[in-house]
C-alpha positions in Angstrom: -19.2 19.4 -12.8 -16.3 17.9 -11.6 -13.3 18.5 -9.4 -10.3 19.9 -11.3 -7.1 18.0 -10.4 -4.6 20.3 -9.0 -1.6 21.1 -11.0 1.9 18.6 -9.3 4.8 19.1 -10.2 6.7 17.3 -12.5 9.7 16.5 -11.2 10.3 14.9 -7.2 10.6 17.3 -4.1 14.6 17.7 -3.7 14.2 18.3 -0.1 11.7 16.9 1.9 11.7 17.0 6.1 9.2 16.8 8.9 7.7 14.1 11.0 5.8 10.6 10.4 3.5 9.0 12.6 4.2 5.0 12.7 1.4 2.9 13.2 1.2 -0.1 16.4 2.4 -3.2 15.2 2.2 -2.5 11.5 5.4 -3.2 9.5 4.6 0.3 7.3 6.8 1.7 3.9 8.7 4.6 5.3 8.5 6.1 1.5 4.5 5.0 2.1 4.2 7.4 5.3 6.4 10.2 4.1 4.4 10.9 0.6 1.0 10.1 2.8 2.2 12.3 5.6 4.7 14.8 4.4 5.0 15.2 0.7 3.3 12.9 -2.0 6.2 14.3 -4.3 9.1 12.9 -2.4 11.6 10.6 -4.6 12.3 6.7 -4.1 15.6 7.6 -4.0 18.2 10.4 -2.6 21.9 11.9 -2.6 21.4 11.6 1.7 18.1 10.7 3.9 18.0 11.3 7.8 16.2 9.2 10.4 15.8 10.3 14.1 13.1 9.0 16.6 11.1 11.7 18.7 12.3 11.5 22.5 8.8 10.9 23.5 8.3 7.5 22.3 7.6 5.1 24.4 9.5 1.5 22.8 12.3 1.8 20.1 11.3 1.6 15.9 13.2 -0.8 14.3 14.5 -0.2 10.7 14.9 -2.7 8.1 13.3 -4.1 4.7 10.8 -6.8 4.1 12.6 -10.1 3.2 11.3 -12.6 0.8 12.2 -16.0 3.2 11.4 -14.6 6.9 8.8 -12.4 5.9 8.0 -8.8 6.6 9.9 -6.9 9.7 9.6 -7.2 12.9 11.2 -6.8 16.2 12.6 -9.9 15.4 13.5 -9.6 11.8 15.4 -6.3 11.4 18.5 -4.4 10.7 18.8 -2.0 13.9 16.5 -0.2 16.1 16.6 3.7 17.2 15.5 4.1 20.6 14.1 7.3 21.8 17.2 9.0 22.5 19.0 7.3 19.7 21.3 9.7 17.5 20.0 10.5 14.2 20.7 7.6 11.7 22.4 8.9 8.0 22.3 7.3 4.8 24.5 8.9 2.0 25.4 7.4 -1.4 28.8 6.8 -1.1 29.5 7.9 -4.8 29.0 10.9 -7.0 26.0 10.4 -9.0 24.7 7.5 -7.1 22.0 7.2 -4.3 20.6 5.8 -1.7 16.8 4.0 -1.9 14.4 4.8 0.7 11.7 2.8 -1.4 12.5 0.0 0.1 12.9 0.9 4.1 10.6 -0.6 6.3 9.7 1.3 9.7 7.8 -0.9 12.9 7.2 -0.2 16.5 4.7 -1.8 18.6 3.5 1.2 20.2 2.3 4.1 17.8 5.7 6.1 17.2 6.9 9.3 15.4 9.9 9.8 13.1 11.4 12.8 12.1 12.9 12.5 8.5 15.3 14.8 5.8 15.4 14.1 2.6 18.0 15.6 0.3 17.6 14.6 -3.1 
């Protein structure tokens, strides 16, 4: 007999928060770790997402997307980086009834690294 599936819901997680474990140099989906990690039911997108690096990492994580021309991020090829005792990093939508798309984040560290993430949807 087989495995029932159990029941998910059927609308996203509005609020989502814990900790993700980055990989060694691998360029890794932060939506990717937080639904493999955290919840499997968090959204693409959210109303305001928090980013904050655990004080015992050894190097910085850098934050950015994948690009079509210089290819996937790097500590070359990125937007900013969060050292360990970096403040928190916030992204709101700016508007009512807009948001802000995590879908698209890349996270990268050469050492293995944790993030602690909120999401608000």
């Amino acid at each position: 007999m087989a495995t029932p599936i159990p029941p998910r819901p059927s609308v996203p997680t509005p609020y989502v928060a814990g900790t993700v474990s980055i990989p060694a140099n691998q360029p890794s989906s932060l939506l990717d770790l937080i639904q493999q990690q955290i919840s499997r039911d968090c959204p693409g997108t959210s109303v305001e997402f928090l980013l904050w690096p655990d004080p015992c990492n050894q190097a910085p994580i850098w934050v950015g997307a994948f690009m079509q021309i210089p290819g996937p991020l790097d500590v070359t090829k990125y937007a900013y980086y969060l050292t360990p005792m970096a403040e928190p990093r916030l992204y709101r939508s700016s508007y009512p009834g807009t948001s802000t798309v995590i879908g698209v984040v890349q996270v990268f560290s050469q050492p293995p690294a944790k993030l602690h993430v909120e999401v608000q949807e």
